[in-house]
C-alpha positions as CSV (number, residue, x, y, z in Angstrom):
1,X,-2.9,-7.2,-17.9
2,X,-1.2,-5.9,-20.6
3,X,1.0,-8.6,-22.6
4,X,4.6,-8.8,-22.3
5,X,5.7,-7.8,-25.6
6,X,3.5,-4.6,-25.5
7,X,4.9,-3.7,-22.4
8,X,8.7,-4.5,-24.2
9,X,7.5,-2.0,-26.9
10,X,6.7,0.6,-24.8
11,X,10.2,0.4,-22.8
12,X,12.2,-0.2,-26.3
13,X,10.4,3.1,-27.5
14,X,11.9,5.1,-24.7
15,X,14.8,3.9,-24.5
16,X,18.7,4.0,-26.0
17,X,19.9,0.9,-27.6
18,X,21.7,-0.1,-24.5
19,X,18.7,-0.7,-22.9
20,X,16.2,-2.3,-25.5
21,X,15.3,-6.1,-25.5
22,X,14.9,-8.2,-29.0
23,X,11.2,-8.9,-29.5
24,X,11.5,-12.6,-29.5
25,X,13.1,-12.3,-25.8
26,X,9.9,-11.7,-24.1
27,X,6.7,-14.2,-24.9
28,X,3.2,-12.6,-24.8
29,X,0.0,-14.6,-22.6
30,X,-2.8,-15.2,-24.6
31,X,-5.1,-12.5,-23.8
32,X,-3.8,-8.9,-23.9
33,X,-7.0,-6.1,-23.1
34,X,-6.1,-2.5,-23.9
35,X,-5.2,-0.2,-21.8
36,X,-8.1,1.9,-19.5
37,X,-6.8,4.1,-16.9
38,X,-5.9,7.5,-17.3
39,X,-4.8,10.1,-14.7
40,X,-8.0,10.6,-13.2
41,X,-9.0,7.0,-12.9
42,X,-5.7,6.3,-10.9
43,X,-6.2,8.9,-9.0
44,X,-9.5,7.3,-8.3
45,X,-7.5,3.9,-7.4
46,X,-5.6,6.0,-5.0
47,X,-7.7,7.6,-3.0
48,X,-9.5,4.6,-3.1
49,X,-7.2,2.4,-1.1
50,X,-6.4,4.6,1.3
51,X,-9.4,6.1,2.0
52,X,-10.6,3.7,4.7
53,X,-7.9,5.2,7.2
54,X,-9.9,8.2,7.5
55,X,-12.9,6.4,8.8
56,X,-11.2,3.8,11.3
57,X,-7.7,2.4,12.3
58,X,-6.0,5.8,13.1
59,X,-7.8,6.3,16.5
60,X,-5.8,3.8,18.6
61,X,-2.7,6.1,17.8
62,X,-4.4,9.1,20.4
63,X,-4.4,6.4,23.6
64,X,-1.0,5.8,22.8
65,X,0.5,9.5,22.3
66,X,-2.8,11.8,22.9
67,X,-3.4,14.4,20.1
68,X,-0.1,16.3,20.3
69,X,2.1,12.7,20.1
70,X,-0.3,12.0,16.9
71,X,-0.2,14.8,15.1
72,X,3.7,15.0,15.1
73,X,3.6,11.3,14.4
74,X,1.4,11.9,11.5
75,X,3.6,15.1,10.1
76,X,6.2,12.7,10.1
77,X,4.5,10.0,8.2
78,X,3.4,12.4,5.9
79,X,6.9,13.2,5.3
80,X,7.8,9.5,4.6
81,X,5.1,8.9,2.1
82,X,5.0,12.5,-0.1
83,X,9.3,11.4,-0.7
84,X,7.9,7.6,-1.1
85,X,4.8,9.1,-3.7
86,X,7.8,10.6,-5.8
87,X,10.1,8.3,-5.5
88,X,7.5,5.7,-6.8
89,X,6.1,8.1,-9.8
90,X,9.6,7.8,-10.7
91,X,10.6,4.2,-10.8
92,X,7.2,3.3,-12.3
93,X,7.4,5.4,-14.5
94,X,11.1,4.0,-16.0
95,X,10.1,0.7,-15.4
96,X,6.2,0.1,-16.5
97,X,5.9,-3.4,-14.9
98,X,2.8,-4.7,-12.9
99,X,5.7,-5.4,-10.3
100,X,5.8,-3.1,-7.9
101,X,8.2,-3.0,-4.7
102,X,9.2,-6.9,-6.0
103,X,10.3,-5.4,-9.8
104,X,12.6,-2.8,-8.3
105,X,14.3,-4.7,-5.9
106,X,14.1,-7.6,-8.5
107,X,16.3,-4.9,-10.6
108,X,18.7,-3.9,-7.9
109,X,18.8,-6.7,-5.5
110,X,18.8,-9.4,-7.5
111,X,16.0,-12.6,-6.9
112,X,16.3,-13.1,-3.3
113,X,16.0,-8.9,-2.2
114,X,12.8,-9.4,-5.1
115,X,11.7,-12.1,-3.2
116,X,11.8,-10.3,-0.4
117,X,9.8,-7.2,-1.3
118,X,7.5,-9.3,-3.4
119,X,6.4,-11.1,0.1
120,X,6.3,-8.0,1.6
121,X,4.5,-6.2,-0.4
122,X,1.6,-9.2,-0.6
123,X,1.6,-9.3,3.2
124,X,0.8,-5.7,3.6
125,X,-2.5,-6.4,1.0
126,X,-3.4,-9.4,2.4
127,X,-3.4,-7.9,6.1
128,X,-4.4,-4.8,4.6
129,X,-7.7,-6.8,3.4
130,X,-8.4,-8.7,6.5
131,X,-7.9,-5.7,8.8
132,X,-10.7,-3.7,6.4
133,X,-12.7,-6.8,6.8
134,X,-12.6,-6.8,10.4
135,X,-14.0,-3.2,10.1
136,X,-16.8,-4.3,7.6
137,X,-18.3,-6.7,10.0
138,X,-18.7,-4.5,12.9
139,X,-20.0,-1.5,10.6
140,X,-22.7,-4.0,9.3
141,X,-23.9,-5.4,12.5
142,X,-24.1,-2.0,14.1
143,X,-26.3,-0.8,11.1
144,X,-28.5,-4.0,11.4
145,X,-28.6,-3.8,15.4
146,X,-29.8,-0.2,15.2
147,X,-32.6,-1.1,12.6
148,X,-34.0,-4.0,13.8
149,X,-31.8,-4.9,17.0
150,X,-31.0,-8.2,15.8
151,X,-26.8,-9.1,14.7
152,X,-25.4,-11.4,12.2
153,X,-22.3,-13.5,13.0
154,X,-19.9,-11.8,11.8
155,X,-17.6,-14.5,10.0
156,X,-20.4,-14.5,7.8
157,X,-20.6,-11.0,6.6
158,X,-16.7,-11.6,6.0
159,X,-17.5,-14.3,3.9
160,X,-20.4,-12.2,1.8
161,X,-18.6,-9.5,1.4
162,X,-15.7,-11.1,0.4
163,X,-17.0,-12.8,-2.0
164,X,-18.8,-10.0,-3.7
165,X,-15.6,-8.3,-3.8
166,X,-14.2,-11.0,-5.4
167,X,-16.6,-11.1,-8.3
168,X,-16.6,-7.5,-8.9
169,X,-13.4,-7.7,-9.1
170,X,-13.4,-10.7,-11.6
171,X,-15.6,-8.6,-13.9
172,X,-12.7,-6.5,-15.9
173,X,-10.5,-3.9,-15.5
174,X,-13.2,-0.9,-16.6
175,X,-15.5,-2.0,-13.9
176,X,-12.9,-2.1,-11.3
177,X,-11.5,1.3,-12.4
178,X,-14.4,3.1,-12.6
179,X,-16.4,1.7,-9.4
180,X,-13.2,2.6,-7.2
181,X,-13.6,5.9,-8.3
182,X,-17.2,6.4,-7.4
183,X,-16.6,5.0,-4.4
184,X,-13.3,7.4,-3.9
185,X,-15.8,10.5,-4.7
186,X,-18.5,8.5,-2.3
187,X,-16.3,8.8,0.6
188,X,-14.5,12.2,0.1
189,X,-17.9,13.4,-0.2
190,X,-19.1,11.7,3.1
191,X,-15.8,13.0,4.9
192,X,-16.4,16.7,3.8
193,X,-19.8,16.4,4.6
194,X,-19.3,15.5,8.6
195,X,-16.1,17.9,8.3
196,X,-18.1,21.3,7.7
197,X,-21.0,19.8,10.3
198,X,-18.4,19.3,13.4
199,X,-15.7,22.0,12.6
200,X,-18.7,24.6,14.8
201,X,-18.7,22.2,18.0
202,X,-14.8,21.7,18.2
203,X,-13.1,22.7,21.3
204,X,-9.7,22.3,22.3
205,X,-10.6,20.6,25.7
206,X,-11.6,17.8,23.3
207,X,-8.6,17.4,21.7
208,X,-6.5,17.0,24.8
209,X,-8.9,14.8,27.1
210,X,-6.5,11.3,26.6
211,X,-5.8,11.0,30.8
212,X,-1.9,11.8,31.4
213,X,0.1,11.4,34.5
214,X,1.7,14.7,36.8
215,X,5.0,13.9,34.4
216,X,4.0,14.3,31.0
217,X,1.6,17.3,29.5
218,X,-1.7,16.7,28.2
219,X,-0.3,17.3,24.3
220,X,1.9,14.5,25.2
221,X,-0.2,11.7,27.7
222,X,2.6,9.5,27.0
223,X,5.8,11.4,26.9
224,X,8.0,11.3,23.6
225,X,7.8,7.6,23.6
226,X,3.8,8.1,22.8
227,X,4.9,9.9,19.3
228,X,6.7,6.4,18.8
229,X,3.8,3.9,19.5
230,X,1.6,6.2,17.5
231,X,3.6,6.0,14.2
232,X,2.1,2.5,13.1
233,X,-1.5,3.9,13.0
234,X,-0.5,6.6,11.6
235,X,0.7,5.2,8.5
236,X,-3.2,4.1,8.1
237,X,-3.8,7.6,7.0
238,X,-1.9,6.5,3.9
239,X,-1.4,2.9,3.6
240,X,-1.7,1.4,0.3
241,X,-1.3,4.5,-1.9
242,X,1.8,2.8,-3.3
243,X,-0.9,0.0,-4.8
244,X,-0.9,2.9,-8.1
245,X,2.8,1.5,-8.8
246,X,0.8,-1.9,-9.6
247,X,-1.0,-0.3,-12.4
248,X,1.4,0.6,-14.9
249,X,0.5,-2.1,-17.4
250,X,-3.4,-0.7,-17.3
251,X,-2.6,2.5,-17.7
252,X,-3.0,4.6,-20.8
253,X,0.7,6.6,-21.0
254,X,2.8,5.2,-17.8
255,X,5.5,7.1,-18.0
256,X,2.9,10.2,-17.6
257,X,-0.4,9.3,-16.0
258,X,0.8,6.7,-13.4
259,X,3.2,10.0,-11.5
260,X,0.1,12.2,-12.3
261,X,-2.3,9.5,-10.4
262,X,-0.2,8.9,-7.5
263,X,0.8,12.4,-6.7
264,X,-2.9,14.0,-7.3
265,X,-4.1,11.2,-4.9
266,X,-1.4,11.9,-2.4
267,X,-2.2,15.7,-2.0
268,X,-5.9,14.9,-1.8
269,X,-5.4,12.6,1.3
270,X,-2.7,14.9,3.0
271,X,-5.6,17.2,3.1
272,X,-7.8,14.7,4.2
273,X,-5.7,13.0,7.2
274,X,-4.9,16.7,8.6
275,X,-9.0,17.3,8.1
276,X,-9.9,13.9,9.8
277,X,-7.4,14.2,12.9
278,X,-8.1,17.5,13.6
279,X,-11.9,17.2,13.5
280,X,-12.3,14.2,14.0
281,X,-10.4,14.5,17.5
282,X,-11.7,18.3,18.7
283,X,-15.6,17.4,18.4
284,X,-17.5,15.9,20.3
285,X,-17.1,13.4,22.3
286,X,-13.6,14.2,22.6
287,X,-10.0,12.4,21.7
288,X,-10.6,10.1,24.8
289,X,-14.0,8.5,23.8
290,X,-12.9,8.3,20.0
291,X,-9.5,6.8,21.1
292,X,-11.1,3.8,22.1
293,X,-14.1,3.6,19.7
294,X,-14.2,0.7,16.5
295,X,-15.8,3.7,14.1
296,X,-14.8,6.8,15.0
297,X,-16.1,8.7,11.7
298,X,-19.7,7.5,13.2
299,X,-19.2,8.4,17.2
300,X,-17.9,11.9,15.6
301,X,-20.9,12.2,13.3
302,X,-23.6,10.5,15.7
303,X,-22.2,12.9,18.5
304,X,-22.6,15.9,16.0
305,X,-26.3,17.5,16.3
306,X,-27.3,18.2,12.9
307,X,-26.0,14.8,11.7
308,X,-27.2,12.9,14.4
309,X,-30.9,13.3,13.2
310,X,-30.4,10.3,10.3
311,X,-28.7,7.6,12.4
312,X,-29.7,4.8,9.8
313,X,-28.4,7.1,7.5
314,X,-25.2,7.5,9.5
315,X,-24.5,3.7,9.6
316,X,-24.8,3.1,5.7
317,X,-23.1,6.0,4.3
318,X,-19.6,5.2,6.9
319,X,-19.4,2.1,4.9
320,X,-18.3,3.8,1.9
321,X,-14.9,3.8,3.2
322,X,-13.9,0.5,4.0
323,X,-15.8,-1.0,1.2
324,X,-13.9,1.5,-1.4
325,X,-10.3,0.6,0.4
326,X,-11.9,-3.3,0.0
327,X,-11.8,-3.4,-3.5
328,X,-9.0,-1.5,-4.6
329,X,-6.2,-3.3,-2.1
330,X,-8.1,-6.4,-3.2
331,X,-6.7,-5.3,-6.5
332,X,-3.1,-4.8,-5.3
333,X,-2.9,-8.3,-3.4
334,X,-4.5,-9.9,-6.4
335,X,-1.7,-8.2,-8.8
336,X,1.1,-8.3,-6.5
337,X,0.6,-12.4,-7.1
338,X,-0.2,-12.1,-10.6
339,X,3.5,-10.4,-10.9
340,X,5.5,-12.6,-8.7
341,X,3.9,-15.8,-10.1
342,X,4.5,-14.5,-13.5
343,X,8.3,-14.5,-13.1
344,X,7.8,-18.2,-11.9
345,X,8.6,-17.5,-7.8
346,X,4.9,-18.9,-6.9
347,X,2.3,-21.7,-8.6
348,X,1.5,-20.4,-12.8
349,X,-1.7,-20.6,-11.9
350,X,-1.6,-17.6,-10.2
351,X,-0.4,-15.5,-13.2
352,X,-3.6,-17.0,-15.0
353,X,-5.7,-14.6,-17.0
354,X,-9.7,-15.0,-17.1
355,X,-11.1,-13.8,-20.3
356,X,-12.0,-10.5,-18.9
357,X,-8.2,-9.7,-18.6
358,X,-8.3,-10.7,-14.8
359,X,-6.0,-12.7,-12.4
360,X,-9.1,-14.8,-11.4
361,X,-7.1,-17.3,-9.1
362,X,-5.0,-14.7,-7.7
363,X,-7.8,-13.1,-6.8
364,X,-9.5,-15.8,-4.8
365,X,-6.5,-16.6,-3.7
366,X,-6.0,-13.4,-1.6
367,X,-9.7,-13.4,-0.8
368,X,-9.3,-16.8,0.9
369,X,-5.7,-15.5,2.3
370,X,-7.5,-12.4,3.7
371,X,-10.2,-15.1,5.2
372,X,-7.7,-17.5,6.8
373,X,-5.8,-14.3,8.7
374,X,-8.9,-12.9,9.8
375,X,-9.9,-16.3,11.5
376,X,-6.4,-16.9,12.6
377,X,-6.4,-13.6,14.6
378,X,-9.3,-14.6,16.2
379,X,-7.7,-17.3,18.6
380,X,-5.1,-14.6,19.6
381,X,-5.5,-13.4,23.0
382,X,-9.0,-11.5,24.3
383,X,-6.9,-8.7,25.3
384,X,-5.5,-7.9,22.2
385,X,-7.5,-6.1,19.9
386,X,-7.9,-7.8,16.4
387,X,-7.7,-4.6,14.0
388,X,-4.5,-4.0,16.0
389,X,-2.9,-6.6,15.2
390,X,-3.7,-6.9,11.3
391,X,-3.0,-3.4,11.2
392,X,0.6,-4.3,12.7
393,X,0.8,-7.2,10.2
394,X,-0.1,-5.0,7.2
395,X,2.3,-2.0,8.6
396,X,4.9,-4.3,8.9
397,X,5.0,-5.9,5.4
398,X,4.7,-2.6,3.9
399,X,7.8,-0.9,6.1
400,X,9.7,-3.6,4.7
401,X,8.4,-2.8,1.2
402,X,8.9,0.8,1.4
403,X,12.9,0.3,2.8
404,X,13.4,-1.6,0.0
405,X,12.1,0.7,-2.7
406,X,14.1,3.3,-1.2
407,X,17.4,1.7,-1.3
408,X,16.3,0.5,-4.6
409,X,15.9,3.7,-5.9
410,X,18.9,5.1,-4.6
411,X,21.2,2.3,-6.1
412,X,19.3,2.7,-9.1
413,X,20.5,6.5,-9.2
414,X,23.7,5.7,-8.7
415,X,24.3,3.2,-11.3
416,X,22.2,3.6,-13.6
417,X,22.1,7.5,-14.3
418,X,21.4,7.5,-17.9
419,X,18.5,4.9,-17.6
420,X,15.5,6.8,-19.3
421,X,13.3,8.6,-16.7
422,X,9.7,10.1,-18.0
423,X,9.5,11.3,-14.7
424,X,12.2,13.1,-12.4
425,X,11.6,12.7,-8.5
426,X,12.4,16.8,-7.3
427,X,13.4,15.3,-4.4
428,X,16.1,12.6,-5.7
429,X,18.2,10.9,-3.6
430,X,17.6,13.3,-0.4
431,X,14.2,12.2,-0.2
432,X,14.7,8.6,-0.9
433,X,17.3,9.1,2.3
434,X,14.9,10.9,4.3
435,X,12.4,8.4,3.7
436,X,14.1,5.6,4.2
437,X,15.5,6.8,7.9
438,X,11.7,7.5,8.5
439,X,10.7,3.8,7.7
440,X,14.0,2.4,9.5
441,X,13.3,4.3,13.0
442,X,9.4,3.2,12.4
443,X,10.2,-0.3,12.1
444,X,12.8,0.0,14.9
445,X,10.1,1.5,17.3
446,X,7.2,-1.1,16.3
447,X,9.0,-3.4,18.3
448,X,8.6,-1.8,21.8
449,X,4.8,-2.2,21.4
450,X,3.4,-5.3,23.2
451,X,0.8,-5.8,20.3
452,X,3.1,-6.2,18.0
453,X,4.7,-9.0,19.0
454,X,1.7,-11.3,18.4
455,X,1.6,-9.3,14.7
456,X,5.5,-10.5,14.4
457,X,4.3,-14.3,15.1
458,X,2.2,-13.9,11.7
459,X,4.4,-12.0,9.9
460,X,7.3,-15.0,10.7
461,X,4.5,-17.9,9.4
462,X,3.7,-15.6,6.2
463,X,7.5,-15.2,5.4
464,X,8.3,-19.1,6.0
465,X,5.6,-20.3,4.1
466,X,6.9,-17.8,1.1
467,X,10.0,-18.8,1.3
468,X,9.4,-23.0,1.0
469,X,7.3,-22.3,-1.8
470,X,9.7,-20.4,-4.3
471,X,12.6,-22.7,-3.3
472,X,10.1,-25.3,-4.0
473,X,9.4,-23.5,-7.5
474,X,12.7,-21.7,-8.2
475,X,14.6,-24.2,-10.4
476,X,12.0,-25.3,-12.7
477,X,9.3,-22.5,-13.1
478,X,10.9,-19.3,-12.6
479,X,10.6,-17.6,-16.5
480,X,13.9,-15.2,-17.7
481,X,11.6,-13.8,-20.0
482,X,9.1,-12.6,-17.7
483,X,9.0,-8.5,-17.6
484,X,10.9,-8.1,-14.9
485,X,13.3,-10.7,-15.0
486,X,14.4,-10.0,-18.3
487,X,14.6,-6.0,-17.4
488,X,16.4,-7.4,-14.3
489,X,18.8,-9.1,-16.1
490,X,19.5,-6.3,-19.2
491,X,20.1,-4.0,-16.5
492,X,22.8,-6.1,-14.4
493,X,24.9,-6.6,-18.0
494,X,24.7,-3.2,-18.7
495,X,25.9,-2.3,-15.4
496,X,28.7,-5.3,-16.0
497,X,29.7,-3.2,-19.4
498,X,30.2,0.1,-17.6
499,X,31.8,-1.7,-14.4
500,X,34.2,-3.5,-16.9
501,X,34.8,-0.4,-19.3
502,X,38.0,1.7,-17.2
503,X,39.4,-1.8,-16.7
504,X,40.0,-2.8,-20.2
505,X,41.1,0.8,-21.1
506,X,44.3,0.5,-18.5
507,X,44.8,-2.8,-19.8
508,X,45.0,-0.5,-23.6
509,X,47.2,1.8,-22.2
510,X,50.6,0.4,-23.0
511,X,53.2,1.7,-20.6
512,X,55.7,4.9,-20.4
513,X,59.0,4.9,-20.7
514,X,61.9,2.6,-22.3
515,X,61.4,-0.6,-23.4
516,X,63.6,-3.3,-21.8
């Protein structure tokens, strides 16, 4: 983490007066390790957290609306996150805080709408994490099983692999950066792979074999309603992309190579989801055998002939994915604590630096978090399925997130026009709108799936919790001078300035006409 004065310097140096902050207002940690990532490497961290989505956790979305009620469900969550990728580059880019969703709606919303988002967002990591780790453990057994026909339990490969993550992690921000991008190039290279081996054996009776009744088609099993329930998994095509805007203070120039990061990384995985669904669904076996499978990147390649020759191969190389996604939201969870406890809403201790620049007990901390939610989920009903509902949990936290952002953004726009802005969304205001009305009617039609009702139990405990520890911590710990409280509160004067400034000019004005 960058300290806080350099990151004051760098938002003094772009802006006007009205908008600078005296040097002795914000107080700099002890350790402060230079920047690292440029461009390239943030693409890297994007690609890398979201990459997991293209080898498991979409597939569920073709039982409920079949391949026609999941492609349009996917176009449309495409929509939502190209106008949330810009209007992110944007706000990170003016505001160059570790904060994410939390330091925009800290800006706008004041501490409870940061509170709010700041939950959010570490909810969506945190399920995020547990949901990936879910996946780890069945990838691993089935690779064991099929060399040597023996299992391992499978709260203990969470554990080891967890922990692992947790130390690579620990180890500095150029070995994180530069081992989620091999493993971003790793799975790309894995996806095109199985892509240019399946596109000869698609068929179209494959992509529409989900069973339908005599009332709906076969593009839509389901009826209109299908596109609905299919939204949530499709938003695993691109979950977590938004974990870039948590990278500002690591990156080289913000205000240029954080927009360039997130919006190279988007195009790549637009490419990817249409590549993945498509092909994915039209070879063999077919959209109903994949629908229900726990890997569907492996059925498709172990049902592809020239693939299915290296089956031990097949099981190692699928893990690319998940492990990638692993470390990079690990990232995200760990910083989305490091920020909020940094502004004094959680324990210090959490905003504690290693000597490697690293939010060491944040990171455990949403290791063990990931941990306890996996476990949790376990005593859940049998007929529920387990990915489903972290996946819920983590969709949930991050529509919450994302509405937030939006309206942030907006108000921001509208207040605040002559804020500096390195980077200017093309879309503005129209695609924060459309965006948001996209995350609204998601969030609205979550609630008419049955499995997300047992998600919404966890989400309620998570939020509770939250909220008795900052009003536990909110009078004595929370710091003014923390990055984005102080920004916060430079921007709510200025906006008291401007609000005040036609007022005291009609009180100049002295009246027309006689005096009495």
């Amino acid at each position: 983490m960058l300290s806080n004065a350099i990151v004051h310097s760098k938002l003094a140096s772009n802006s006007p007066e009205s908008l600078s902050m005296p040097p002795e207002a914000v107080q700099a940690p002890s350790i402060a390790p230079p920047r690292l990532a440029g461009p390239v490497l943030l693409c890297g961290f994007a690609v890398s957290a979201v990459i997991s989505g293209q080898f498991a956790g979409w597939n569920p979305g073709l039982s409920e609306g079949g391949f026609g009620g999941m492609l349009v469900a996917t176009l449309l969550i495409t929509l939502m996150y190209g106008c949330l990728t810009l209007t992110l580059a944007e706000l990170c880019a003016a505001m160059p805080f570790t904060g994410g969703a939390y330091a925009y709606s800290r800006a706008v919303f004041g501490r409870w709408g940061g509170l709010l988002a700041g939950v959010s967002q570490i909810l969506e990591y945190v399920a995020a994490l547990a949901t990936i780790l879910v996946a780890i453990g069945i990838q691993v057994n089935i690779a064991i099983f099929s060399a040597s026909a023996t299992r391992l339990p499978e709260p203990l490969v969470w554990l080891l692999v967890a922990l692992f993550f947790a130390a690579l992690n620990a180890g500095g921000k150029r070995l994180f950066f530069r081992t989620a991008l091999c493993l971003a190039a790793s799975s790309l290279a894995v996806l095109a792979i199985f892509w240019i081996s399946a596109i000869p054996n698609m068929r179209w009776v494959r992509l529409l074999s989900i069973p339908t009744t005599d009332t709906n088609s076969a593009w839509l099993p389901n009826g209109l309603m299908g596109i609905a329930w299919a939204m949530p998994f499709a938003i695993w095509f691109y979950l977590a992309i938004e974990a870039v805007s948590l990278a500002p203070e690591d990156s080289r120039v913000p205000g240029k190579d954080v927009p360039k990061g997130l919006i190279w990384g988007f195009c790549i995985l637009v490419v990817a989801t249409l590549a993945t669904l498509t092909i994915n669904t039209g070879g063999p076996p077919g959209a109903a055998a994949i629908a229900v499978s726990e890997s569907p990147l492996l059925l498709g390649m172990q049902s592809t002939r020239s693939l299915a020759k290296h089956p031990e191969l097949l099981n190692l190389i699928v893990m690319f994915g998940t492990l990638a996604s692993y470390h990079a939201v690990l990232y995200a969870a760990a910083r989305s604590f490091f920020c909020i406890a940094r502004s004094g809403y959680m324990p210090k201790a959490l905003a504690g630096l290693s000597m490697r620049g690293t939010p060491l007990i944040a990171i455990l901390v949403s290791t063990l978090l990931a941990l306890a939610l996996v476990t949790v989920s376990l005593i859940l009903p049998d007929k529920v399925s387990v990915i489903a509902i972290l996946l819920n949990v983590s969709v949930f936290g991050a529509l919450v997130s994302y509405a937030m952002i939006f309206l942030a953004f907006i108000i921001l726009r509208a207040r605040h026009k002559d804020m500096p802005r390195p980077f200017i969304s093309p879309v503005g205001v129209a695609g924060a709108m459309t965006g948001l009305l996209v995350t609204l009617v998601t969030t609205v039609l979550m609630f008419t799936n049955e499995t997300f009702h047992y998600a919404l139990f966890l989400c309620v405990i998570f939020y509770l919790l939250s909220l008795v520890i900052y009003l536990i911590f909110r009078r004595t710990h929370v710091d003014p001078n923390a990055p984005e409280e102080a920004f916060a509160s430079l921007l709510s004067k200025e906006f008291e300035k401007v609000a005040d400034a036609p007022a005291r000019g009609r009180r100049a004005r002295r009246p027309r006409g006689r005096r009495p």
